[in-house]
Backbone as a printed PyTorch tensor [residue, N CA C, xyz], in Angstrom:
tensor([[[  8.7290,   2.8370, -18.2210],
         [  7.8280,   3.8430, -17.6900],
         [  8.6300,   4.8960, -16.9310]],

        [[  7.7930,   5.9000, -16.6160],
         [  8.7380,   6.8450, -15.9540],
         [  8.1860,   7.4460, -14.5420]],

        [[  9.0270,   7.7210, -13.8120],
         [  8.7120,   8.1070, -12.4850],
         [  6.8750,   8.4520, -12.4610]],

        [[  6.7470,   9.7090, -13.2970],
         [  5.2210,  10.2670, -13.2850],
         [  4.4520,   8.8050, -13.1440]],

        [[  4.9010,   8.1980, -14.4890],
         [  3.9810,   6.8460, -14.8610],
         [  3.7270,   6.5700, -13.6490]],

        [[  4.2840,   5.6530, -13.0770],
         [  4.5370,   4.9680, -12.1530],
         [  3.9870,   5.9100, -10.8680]],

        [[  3.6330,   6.6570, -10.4960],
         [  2.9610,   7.2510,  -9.5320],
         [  1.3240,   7.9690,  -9.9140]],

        [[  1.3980,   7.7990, -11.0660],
         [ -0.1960,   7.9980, -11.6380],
         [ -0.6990,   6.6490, -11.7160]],

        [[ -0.2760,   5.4270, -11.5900],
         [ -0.8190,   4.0460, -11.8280],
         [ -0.7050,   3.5990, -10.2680]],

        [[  0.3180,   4.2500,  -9.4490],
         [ -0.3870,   3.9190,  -7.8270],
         [ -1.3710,   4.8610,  -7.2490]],

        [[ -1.5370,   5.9030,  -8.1060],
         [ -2.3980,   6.7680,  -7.2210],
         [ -4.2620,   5.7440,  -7.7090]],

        [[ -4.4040,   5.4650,  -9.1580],
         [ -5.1780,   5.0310,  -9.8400],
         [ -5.4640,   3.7890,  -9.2670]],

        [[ -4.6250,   2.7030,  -8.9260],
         [ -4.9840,   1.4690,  -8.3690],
         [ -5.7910,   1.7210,  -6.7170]],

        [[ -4.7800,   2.4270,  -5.9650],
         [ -5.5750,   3.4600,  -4.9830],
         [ -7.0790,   3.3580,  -5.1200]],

        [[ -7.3120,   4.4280,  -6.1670],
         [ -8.6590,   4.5310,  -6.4600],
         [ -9.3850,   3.6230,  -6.4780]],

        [[ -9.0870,   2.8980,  -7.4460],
         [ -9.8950,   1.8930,  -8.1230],
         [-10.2710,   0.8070,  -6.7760]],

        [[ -9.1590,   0.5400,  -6.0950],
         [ -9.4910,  -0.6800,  -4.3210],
         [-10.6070,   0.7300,  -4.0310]],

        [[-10.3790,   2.0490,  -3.3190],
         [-11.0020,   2.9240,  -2.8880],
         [-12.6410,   2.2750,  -3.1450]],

        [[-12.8360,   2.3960,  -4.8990],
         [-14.2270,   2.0260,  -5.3580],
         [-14.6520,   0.7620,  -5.3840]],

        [[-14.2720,  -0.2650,  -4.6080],
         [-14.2110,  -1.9290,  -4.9790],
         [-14.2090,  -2.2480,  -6.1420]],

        [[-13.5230,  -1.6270,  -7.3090],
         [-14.0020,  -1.8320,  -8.3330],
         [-12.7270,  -3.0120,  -8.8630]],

        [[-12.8420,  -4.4700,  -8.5460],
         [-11.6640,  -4.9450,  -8.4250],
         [-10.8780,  -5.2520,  -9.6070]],

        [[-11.9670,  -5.2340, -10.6860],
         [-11.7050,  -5.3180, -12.0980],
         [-10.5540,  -4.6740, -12.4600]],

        [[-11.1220,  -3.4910, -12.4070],
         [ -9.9350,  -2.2000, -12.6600],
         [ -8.3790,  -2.5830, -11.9520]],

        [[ -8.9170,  -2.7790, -10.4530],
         [ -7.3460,  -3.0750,  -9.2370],
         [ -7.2720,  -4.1910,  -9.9370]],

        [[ -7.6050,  -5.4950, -10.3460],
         [ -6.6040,  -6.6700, -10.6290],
         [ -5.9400,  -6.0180, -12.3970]],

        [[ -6.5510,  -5.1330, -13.0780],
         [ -5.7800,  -5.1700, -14.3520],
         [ -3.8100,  -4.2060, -14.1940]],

        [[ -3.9810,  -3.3010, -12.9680],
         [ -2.7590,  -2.9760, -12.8370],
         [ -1.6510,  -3.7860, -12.0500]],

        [[ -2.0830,  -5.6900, -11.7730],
         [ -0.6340,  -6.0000, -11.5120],
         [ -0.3090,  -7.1850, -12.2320]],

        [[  0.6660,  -7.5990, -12.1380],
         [  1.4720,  -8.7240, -13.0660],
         [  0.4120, -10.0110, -12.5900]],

        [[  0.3610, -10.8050, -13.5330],
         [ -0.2280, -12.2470, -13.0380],
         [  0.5270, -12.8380, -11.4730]],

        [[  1.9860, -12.4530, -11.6770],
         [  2.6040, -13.2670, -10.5120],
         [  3.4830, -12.3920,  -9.7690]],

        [[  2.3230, -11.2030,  -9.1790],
         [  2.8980, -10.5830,  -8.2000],
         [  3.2270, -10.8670,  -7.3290]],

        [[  4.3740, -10.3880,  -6.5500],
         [  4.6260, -10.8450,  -5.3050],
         [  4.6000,  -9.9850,  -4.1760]],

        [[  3.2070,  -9.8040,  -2.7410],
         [  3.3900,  -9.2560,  -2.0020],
         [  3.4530,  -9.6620,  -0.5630]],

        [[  4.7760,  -8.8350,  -0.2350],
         [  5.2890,  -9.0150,   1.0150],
         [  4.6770,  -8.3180,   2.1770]],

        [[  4.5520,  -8.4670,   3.3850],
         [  4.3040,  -7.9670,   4.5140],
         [  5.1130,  -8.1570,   5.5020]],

        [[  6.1140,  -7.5230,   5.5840],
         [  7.2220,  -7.9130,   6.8260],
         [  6.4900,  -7.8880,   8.3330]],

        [[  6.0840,  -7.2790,   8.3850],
         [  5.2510,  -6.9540,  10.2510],
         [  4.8610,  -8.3060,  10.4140]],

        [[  3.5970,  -8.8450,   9.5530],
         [  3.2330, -10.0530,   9.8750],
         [  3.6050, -10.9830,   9.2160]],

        [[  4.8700, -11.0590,   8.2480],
         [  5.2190, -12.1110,   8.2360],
         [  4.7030, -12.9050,   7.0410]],

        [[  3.9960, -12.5520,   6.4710],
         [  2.8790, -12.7010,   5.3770],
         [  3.4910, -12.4620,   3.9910]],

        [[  2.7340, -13.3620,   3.4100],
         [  3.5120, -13.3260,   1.3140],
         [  2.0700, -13.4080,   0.6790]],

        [[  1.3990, -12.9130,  -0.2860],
         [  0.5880, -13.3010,  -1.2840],
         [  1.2630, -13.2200,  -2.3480]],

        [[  0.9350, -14.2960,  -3.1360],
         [  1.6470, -14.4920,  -4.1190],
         [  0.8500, -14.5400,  -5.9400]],

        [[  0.1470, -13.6770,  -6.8120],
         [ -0.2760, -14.1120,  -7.5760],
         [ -1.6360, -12.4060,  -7.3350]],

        [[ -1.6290, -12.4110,  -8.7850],
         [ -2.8510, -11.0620,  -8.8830],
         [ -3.9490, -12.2840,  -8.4080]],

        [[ -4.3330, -12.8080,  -9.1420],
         [ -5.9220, -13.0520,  -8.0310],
         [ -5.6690, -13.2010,  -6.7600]],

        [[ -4.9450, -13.6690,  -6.1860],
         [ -4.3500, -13.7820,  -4.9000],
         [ -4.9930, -12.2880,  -4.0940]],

        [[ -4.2650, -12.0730,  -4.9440],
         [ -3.9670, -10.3750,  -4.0390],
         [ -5.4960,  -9.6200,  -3.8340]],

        [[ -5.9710, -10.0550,  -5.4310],
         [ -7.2350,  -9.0730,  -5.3970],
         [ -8.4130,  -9.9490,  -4.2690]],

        [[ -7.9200, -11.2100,  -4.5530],
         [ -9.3050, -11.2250,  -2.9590],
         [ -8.6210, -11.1080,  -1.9120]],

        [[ -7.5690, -11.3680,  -1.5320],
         [ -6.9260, -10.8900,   0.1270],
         [ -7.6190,  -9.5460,   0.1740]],

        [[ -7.8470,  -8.4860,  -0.8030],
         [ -8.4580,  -7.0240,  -0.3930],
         [ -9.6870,  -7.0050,  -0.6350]],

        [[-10.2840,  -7.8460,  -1.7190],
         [-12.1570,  -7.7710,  -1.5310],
         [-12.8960,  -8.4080,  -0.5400]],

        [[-12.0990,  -9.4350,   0.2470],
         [-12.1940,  -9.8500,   1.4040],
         [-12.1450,  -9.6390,   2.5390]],

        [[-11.5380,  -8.6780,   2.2530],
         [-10.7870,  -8.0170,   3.9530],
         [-11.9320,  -8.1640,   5.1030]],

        [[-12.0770,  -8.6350,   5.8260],
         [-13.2220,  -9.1950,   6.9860],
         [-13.9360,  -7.8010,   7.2280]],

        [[-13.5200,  -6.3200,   7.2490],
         [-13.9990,  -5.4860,   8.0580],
         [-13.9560,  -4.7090,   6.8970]],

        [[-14.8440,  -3.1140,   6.8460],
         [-14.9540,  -2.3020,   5.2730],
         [-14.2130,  -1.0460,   6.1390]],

        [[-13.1750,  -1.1470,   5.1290],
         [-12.1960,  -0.1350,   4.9850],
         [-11.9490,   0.8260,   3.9720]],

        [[-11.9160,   1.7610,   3.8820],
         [-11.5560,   3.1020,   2.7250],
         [-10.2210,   3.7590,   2.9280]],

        [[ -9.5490,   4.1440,   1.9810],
         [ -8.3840,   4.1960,   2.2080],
         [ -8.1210,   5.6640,   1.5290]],

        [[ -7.4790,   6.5450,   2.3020],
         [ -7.3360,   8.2020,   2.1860],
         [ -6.0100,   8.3330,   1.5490]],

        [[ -5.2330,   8.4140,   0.3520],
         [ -4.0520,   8.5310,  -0.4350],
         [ -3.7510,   9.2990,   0.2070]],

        [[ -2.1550,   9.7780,   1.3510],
         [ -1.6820,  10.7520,   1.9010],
         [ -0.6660,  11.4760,   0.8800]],

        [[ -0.0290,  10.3940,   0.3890],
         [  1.2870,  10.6740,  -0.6600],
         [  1.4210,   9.8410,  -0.9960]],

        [[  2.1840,  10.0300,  -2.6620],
         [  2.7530,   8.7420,  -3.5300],
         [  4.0090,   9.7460,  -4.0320]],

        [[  5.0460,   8.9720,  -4.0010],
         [  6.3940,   9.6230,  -4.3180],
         [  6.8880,   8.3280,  -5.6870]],

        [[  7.1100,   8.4260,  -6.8220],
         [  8.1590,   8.0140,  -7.2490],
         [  9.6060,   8.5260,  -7.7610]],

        [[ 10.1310,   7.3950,  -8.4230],
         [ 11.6130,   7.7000,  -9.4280],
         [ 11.7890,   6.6450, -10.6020]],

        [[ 12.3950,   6.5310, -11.0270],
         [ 12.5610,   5.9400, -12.1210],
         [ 12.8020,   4.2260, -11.9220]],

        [[ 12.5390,   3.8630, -10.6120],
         [ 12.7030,   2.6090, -10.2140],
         [ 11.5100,   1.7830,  -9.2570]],

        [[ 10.5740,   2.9930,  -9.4950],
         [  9.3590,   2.2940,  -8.6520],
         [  8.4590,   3.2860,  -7.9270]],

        [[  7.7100,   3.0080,  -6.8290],
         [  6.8390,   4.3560,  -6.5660],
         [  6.1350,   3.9920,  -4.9070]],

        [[  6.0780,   4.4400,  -3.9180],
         [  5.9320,   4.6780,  -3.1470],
         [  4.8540,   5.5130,  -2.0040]],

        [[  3.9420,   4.6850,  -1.6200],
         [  2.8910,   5.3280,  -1.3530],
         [  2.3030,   5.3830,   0.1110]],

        [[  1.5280,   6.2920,   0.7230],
         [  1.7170,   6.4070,   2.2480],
         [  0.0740,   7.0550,   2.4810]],

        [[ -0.9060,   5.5500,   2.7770],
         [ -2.0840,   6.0850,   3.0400],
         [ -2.3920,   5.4890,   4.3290]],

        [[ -3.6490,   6.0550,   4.6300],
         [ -4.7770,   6.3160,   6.0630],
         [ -5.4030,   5.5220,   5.9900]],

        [[ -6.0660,   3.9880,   5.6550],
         [ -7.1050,   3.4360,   5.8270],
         [ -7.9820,   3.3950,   7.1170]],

        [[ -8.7680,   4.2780,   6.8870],
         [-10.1570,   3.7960,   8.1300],
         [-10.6690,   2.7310,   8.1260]],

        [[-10.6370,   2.2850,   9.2260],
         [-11.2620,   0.7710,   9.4330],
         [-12.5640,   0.8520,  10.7230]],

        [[-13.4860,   1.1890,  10.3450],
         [-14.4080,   1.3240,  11.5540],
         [-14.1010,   2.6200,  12.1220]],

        [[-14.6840,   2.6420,  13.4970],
         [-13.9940,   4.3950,  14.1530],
         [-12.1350,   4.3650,  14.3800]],

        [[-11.2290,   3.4390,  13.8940],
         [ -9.6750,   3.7120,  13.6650],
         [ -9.0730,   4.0640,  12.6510]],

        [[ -8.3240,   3.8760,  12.6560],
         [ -7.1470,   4.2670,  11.2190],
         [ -5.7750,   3.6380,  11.6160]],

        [[ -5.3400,   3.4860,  10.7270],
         [ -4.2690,   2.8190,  10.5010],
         [ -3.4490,   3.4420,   9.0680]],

        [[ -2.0670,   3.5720,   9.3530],
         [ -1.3090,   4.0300,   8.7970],
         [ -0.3160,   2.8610,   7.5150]],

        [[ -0.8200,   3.1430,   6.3590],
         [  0.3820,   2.0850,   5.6750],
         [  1.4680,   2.9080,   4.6490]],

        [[  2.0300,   1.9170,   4.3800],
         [  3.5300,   2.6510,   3.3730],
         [  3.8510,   1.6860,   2.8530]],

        [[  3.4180,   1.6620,   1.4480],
         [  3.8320,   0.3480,   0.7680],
         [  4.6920,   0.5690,  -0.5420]],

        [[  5.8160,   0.2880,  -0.6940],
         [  6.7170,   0.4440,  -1.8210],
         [  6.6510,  -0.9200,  -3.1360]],

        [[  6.0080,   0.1490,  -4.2940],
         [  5.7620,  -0.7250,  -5.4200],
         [  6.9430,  -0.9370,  -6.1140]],

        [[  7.3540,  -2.2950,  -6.9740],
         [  8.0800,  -2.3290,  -8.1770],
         [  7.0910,  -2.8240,  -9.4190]],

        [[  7.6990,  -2.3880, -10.3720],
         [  7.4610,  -2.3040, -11.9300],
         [  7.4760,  -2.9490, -12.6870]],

        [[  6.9690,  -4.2280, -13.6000],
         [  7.4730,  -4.8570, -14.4150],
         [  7.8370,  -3.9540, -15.9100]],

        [[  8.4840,  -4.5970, -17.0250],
         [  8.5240,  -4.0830, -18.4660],
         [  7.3150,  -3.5910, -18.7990]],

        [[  6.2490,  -3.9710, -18.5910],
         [  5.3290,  -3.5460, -19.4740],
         [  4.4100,  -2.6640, -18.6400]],

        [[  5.2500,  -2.0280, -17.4080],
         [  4.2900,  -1.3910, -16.6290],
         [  3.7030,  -1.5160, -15.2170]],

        [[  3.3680,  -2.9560, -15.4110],
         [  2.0200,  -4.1160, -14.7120],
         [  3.1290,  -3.6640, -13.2710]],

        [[  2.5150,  -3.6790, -12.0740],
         [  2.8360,  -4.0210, -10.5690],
         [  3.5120,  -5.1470, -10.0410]],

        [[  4.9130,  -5.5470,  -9.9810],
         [  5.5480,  -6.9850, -10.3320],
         [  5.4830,  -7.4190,  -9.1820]],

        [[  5.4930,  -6.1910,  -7.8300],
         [  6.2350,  -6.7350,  -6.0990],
         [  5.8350,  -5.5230,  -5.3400]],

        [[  5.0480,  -5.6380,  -3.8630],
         [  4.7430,  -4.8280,  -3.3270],
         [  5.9290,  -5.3370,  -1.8820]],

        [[  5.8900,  -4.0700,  -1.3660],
         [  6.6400,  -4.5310,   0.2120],
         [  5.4710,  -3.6170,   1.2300]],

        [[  4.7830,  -4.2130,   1.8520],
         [  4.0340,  -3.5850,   2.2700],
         [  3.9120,  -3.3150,   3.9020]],

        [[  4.2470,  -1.9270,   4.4490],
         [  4.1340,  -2.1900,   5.7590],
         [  3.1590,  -1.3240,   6.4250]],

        [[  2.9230,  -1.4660,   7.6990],
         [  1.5080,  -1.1970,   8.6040],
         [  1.7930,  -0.8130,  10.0440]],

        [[  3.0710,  -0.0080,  10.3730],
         [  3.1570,   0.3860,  11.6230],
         [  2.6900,   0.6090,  12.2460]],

        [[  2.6520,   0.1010,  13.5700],
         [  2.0180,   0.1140,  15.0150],
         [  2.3950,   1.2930,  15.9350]],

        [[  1.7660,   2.2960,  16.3150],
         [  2.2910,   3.3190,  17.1560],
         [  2.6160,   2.6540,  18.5590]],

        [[  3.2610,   3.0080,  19.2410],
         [  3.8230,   2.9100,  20.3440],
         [  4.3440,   3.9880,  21.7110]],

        [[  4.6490,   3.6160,  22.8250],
         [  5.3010,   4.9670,  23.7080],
         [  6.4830,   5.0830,  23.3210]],

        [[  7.3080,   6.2770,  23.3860],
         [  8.4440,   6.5050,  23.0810],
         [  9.3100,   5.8680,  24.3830]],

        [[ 10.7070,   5.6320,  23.9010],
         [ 11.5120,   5.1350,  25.5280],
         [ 11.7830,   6.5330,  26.4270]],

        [[ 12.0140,   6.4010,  27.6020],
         [ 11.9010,   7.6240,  28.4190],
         [ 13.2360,   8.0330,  28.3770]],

        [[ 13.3580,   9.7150,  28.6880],
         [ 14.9220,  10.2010,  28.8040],
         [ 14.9890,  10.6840,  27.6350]],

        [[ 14.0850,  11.4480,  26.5860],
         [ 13.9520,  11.9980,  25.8800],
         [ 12.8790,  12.9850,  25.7190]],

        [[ 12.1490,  13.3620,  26.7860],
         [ 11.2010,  14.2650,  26.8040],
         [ 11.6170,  15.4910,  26.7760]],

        [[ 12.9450,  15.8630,  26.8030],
         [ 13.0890,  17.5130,  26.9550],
         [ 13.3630,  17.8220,  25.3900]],

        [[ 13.3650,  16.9270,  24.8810],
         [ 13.8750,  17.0530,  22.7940],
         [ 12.4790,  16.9930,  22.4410]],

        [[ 11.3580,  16.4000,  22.6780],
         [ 10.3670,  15.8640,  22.0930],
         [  9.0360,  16.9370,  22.0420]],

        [[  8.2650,  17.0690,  21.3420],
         [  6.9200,  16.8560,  21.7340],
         [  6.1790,  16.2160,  21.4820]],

        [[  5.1570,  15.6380,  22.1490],
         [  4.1860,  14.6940,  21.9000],
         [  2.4480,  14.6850,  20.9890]],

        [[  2.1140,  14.5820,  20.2590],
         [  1.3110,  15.1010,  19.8110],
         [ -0.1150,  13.6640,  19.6640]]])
């Protein structure tokens, strides 16, 4: 597949969680995907796996596509999910199997924080 590919099939899976339509989201990944979550520490392992960890999700969330970047080795995507009156920021980097299918996600969910002090005259805060 090629870079485009590969960033028209994350923008599309996107969608498809977007619409609960899980049918659609479980046909773009491998039977034995593997996704990671470094923050918490967390592995799902396996497309059904995956697709109820997200039809499940305890709280109803929609998720705003900010950007998807690929290259010829995978594709990269950086959305907004609203969760109630918050949001939360993710960035999750896809890989590819041969035939296309979603083989391995790395998925992360940064936490904002204060900056350390002794840098306010470089900064602004927004």
């Amino acid at each position: 597949m090629t870079a485009h590919e590969y960033r028209r099939t994350v923008e599309a899976l996107w969608s498809a969680a977007e619409a609960r339509d899980w049918t659609t989201y479980a046909g773009f990944f491998d039977d034995d995907v593997v996704v990671d979550m470094p923050p918490t520490r967390e592995r799902v392992v396996g497309r059904d796996a995956w697709v109820r960890f997200n039809s499940e999700y305890p709280d109803e969330w929609h998720a705003e596509v900010r950007r998807v970047v690929a290259d010829d080795d995978g594709a990269v995507s950086w959305v907004e999910v609203h969760v109630g009156e918050g949001s939360e920021t993710g960035i999750s980097f896809f890989t590819f199997d041969d035939a296309g299918k979603v083989a391995a996600i790395r998925d992360f969910w940064p936490v904002a924080y204060d900056p350390p002090a002794g840098r306010e005259h470089l900064v602004e805060r927004y």
